[in-house]
Structure formats: structure tokens, C-alpha cells
C-alpha positions as CSV (number, residue, x, y, z in Angstrom):
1,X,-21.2,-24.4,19.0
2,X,-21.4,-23.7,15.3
3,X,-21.8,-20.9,13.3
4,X,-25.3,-19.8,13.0
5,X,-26.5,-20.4,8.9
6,X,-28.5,-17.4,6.9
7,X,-31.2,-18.5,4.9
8,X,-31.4,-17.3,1.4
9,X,-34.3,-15.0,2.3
10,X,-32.2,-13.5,5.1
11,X,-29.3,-12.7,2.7
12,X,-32.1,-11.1,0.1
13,X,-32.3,-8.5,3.6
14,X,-28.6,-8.1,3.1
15,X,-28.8,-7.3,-0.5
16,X,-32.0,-5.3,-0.3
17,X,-29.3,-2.6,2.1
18,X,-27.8,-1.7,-1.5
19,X,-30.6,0.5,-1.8
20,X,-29.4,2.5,1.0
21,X,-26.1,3.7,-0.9
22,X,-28.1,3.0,-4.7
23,X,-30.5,6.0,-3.3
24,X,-27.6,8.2,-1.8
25,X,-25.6,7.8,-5.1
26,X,-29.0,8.2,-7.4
27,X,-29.4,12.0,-5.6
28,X,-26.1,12.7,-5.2
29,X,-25.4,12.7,-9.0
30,X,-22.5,10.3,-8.1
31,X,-22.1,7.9,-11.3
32,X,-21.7,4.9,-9.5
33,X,-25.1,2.9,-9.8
34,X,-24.3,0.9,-12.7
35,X,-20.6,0.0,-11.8
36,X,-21.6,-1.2,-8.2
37,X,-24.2,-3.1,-9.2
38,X,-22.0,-5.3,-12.0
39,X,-19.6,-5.3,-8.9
40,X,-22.0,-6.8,-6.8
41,X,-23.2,-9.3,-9.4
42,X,-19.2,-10.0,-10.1
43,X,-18.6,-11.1,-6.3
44,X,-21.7,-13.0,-5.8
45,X,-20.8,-15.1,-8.9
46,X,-17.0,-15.3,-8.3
47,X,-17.8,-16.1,-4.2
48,X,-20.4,-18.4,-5.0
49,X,-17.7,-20.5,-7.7
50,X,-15.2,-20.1,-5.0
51,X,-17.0,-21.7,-2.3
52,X,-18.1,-24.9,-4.2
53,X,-14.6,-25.5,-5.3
54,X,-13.3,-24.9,-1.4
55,X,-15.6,-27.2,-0.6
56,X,-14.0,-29.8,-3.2
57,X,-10.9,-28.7,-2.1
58,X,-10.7,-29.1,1.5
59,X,-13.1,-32.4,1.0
60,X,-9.8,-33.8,-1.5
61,X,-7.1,-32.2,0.9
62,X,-4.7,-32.9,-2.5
63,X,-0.9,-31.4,-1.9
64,X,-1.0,-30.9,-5.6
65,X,-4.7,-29.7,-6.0
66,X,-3.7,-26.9,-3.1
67,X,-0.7,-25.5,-5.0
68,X,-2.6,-24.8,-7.8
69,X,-5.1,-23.0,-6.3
70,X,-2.1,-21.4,-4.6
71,X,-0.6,-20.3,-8.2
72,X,-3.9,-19.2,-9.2
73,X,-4.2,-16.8,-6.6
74,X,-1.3,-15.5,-7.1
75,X,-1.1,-14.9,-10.9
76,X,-4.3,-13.0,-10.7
77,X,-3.3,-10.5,-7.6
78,X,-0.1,-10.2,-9.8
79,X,-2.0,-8.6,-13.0
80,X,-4.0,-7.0,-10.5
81,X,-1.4,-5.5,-8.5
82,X,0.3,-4.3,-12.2
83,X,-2.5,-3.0,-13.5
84,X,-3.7,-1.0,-10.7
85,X,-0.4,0.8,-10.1
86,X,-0.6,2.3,-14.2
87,X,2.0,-0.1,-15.3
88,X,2.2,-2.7,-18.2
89,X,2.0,-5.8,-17.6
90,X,4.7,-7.3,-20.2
91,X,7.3,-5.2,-18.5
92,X,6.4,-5.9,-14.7
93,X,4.7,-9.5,-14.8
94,X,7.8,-11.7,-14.3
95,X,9.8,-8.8,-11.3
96,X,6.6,-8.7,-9.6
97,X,5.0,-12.6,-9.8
98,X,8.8,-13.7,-8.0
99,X,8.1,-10.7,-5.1
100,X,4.4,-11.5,-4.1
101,X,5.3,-15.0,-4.0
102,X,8.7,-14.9,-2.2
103,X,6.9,-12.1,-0.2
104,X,3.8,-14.1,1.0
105,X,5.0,-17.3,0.4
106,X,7.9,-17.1,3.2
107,X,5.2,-15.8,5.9
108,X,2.9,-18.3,5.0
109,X,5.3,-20.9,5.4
110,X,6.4,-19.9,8.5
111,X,2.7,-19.6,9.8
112,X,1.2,-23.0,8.8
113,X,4.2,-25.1,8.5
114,X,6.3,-24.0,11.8
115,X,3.5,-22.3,13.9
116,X,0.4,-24.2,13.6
117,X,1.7,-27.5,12.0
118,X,-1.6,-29.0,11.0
119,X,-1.9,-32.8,10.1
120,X,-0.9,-33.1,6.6
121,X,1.2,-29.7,6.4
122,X,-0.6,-29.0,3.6
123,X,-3.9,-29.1,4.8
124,X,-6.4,-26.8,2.6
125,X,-8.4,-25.9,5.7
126,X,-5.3,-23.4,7.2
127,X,-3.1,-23.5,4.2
128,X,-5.6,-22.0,1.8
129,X,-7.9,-19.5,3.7
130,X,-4.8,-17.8,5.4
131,X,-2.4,-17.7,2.1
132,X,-5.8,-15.8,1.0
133,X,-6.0,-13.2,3.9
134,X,-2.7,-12.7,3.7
135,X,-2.4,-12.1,0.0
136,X,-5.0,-10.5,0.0
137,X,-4.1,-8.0,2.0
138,X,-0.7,-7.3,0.6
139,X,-2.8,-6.3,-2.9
140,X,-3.4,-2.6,-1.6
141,X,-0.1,-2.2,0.0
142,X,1.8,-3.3,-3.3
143,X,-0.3,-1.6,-5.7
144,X,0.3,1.5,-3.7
145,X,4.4,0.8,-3.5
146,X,4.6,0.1,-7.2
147,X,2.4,3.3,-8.0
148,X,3.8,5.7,-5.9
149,X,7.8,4.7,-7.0
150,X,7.2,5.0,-10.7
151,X,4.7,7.9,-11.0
152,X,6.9,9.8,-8.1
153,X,9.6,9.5,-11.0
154,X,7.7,10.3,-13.6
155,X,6.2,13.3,-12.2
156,X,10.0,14.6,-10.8
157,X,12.0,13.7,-13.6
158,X,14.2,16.3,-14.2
159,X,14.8,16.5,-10.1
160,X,15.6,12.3,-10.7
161,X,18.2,13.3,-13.5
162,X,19.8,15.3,-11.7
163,X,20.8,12.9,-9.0
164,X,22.3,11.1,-12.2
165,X,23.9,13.8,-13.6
166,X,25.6,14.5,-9.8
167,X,27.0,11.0,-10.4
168,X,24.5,9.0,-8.4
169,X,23.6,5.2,-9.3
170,X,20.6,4.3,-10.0
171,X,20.3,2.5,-6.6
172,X,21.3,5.9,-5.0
173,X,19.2,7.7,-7.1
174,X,16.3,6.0,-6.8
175,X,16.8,6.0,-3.0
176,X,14.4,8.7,-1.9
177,X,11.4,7.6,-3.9
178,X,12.0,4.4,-2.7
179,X,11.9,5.4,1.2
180,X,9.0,7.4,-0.1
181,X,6.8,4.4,-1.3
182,X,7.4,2.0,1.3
183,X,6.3,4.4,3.7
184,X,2.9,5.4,1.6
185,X,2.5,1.7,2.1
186,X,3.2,0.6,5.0
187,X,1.4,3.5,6.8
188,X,-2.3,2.1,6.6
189,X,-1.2,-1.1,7.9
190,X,0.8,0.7,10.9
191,X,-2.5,3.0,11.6
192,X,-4.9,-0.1,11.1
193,X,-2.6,-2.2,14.2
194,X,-2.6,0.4,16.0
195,X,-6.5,0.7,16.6
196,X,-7.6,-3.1,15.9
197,X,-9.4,-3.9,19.2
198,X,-10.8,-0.9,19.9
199,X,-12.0,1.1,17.1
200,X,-12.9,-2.5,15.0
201,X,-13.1,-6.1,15.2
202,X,-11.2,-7.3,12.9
203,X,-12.6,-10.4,10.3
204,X,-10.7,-13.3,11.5
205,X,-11.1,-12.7,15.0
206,X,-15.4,-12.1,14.7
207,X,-15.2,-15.0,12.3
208,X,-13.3,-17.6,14.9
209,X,-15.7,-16.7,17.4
210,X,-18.7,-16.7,15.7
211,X,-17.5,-19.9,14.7
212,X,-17.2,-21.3,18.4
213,X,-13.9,-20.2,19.2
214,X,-13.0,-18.8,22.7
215,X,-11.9,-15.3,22.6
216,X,-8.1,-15.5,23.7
217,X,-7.6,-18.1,21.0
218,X,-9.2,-15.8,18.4
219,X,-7.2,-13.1,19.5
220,X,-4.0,-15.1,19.2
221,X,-4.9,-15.8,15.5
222,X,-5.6,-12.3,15.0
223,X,-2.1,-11.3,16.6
224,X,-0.4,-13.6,14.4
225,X,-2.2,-13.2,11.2
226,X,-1.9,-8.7,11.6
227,X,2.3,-9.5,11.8
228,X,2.2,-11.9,8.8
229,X,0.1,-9.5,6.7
230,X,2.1,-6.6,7.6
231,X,5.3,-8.7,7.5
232,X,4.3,-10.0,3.8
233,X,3.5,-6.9,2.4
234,X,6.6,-5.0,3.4
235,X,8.6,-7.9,1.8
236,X,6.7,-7.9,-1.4
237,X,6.7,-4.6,-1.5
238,X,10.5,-4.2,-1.2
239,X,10.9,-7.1,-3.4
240,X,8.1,-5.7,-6.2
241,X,10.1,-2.3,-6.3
242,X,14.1,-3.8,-6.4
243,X,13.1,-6.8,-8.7
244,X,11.3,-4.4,-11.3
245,X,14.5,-1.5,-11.5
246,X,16.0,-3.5,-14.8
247,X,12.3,-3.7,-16.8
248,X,11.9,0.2,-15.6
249,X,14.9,1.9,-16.3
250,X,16.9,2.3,-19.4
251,X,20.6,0.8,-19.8
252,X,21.5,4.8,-19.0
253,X,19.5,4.3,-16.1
254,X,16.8,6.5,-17.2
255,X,13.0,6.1,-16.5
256,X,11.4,3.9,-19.4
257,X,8.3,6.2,-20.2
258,X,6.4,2.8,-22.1
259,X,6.4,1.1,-19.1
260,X,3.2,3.5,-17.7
261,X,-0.1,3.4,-18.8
């Protein structure tokens, strides 16, 4: 069984639905209209780009072709991940490129090459879409780690200095912000496990079996594909925050204010 198509004129249905939430906004006062409608432009283009080159991709199946896109991938979540939390880029790029890739790349790894082993390894079809759910997931979690440490610092400085001033290191010091900002993270994921199944159906599972698949083997995808997000984004997360301490803090182990935007 395959996947049912939509004709263009159905997805014009879709897109005529904006004016559901274009009408709420419009006498609501909320300032919105213009900037969701550039969004939506923005993602039709960049989805529509996306899924010729997929389609060039997985029709290739090159080893080297698919770690590029791979690289790609990750060097824009990286600036996005920076710039959301309010930090600059030129301080945080390097710390926190070498934590979403160790982060996601070790799950993903383990995923396609050990637990699915498709036929090459690097096969576009499971290597791509599923490095993309599951760095793509680990964007909100990060951004939210890497905003909450820093701005948590900020905003209690003179409680930070003196832990430094009781003779606390900076790994010490920084301890309880630390503990603070993985948990901020880590909490939607926890809450979103919890309820998958019953409350929602989550997007790889309705996709497999709309796709054809039976229902136990979606599910066992979706299993393994909620531990690898959730395993992915604590990692990064951990990694983003211990790998950016020497571009954040001064050699007296101070908060460097030009570091936030």
C-alpha cells in the first residue's frame, strides 16, 4: 500500500486554513500577520528545494554527497542554536558545532549503523531523514540549555561571585545553574514520552503507517527514535554547556558580559 498523493489543489485547501489563525490574529490585535506569512513563504520554498535535492540524493546514494548534507545540517542548527539562546556566534560557534555533532552524531551512529544496518551503511533513505529528526529535535532542547546557563548567570551575578569569592571553582560554581539548565531542557522531552500514545501520535509513527507500515513496526521505530532524540539532546546539551565554559568565562573565572547579545 502506498501513501495516498495530494494534488496541488488539495494542498491550496491546506493553505487556505491560514486564514483561520490570519483572522484570529487580524482581531486580536496580535502583530503576527506579516511575520507568519514570510514564514510560510520561507518553508514552502526551503521544503520545496529540500525535496528535489532528497530526491537527488537518495537517487545518487553517494557516501560523500550524504556527509555533506550531513555538515550542512549541522552548521545551520549550530548558528541557530547560538543565536536563539542571545549568545554570539564568534565566541560559541566552534564549543557548540563539536557538542551537536558528538551529541547527535554518536546516536545516529548507533541507530543506522548497529540497529538497522541498511545495505550500504550509509544509505540516504535512513541515514538522512533520521540524522534530521533527530537533530532536529535536539534544536529546542539546546537552545533552551545554552540560554538558561548563561542568562541564569547573568541575571545572579553577584549570588555566582560569591561562590568564587567562598573559594569555589568555576566547575563548582557553575554547578547549580548547570543542574538548573539541563533540567529546563530535558523536562519537555520527559513530559512529551510520557504521553506519546495517548494524548498524540507522534510524526514518524502516522508517517510509517500511512506509508504502509504495520502498526507494531511503526511503533518500534517510534520507541527507538523518542530514546535517540532524548538521548542526543541531553548529550549535546551537556557537551554545548562544558565545551563553551573557556569562550564564557574570563581567565578569573568571571562571566564574559560580550559574549550575550
Amino acid at each position: 500500500m502506498e501513501t495516498i498523493d495530494l494534488s496541488y489543489s488539495s494542498l491550496l485547501i491546506i493553505y487556505a486554513l491560514m486564514a483561520i489563525p490570519f483572522i484570529i490574529f487580524f482581531n486580536t490585535g496580535v502583530d503576527l500577520i506579516k511575520t507568519t506569512v514570510i514564514a510560510l513563504v520561507r518553508m514552502t520554498v526551503q521544503l520545496t528545494l529540500v525535496g528535489l535535492y532528497l530526491g537527488v540524493l537518495f537517487e545518487l546514494n553517494s557516501l560523500l554527497l550524504n556527509i555533506t548534507w550531513l555538515v550542512v545540517m549541522l552548521l545551520v542548527a549550530n548558528v541557530n542554536i547560538i543565536g536563539s539562546a542571545g549568545l554570539k556566534l564568534r565566541y560559541f560557534f566552534i564549543p557548540a558545532f563539536i557538542g551537536v555533532a558528538v551529541g547527535t552524531g554518536v546516536v545516529v551512529a548507533v541507530f543506522v549503523f548497529i540497529v538497522i544496518q541498511p545495505d550500504p551503511l550509509y544509505d540516504a533513505r535512513y541515514l538522512i531523514p533520521i540524522a534530521g529528526m533527530i537533530l532536529g529535535n535536539c534544536l529546542k532542547g539546546n537552545v533552551m540549555a545554552l540560554e538558561r546557563f548563561y542568562h541564569s548567570i547573568h541575571k545572579n551575578e553577584k549570588e555566582f561571585s560569591t561562590y568564587l569569592f567562598m573559594g569555589a571553582r568555576l566547575n563548582e560554581a557553575v554547578r547549580p545553574y548547570f543542574k538548573a539548565a539541563l533540567k529546563a531542557a530535558s523536562s519537555p522531552h520527559v513530559a512529551t514520552m510520557a504521553t506519546i500514545g495517548i494524548v498524540s501520535l507522534p510524526g514518524m509513527m502516522t508517517g510509517q503507517i500511512l506509508g504502509g507500515s504495520f502498526p507494531v513496526v511503526a511503533i518500534k521505530y517510534q520507541i527507538a527514535i523518542m530514546i535517540s532524540i532524548f538521548t542526543a539532546m541531553s548529550l549535546s546539551a551537556y557537551l554545548n554547556i562544558r565545551l563553551s565554559l573557556k569562550a564564557g568565562f574570563d581567565d578569573f573565572q568571571n562571566l564574559r558580559r560580550e559574549v550575550l547579545k
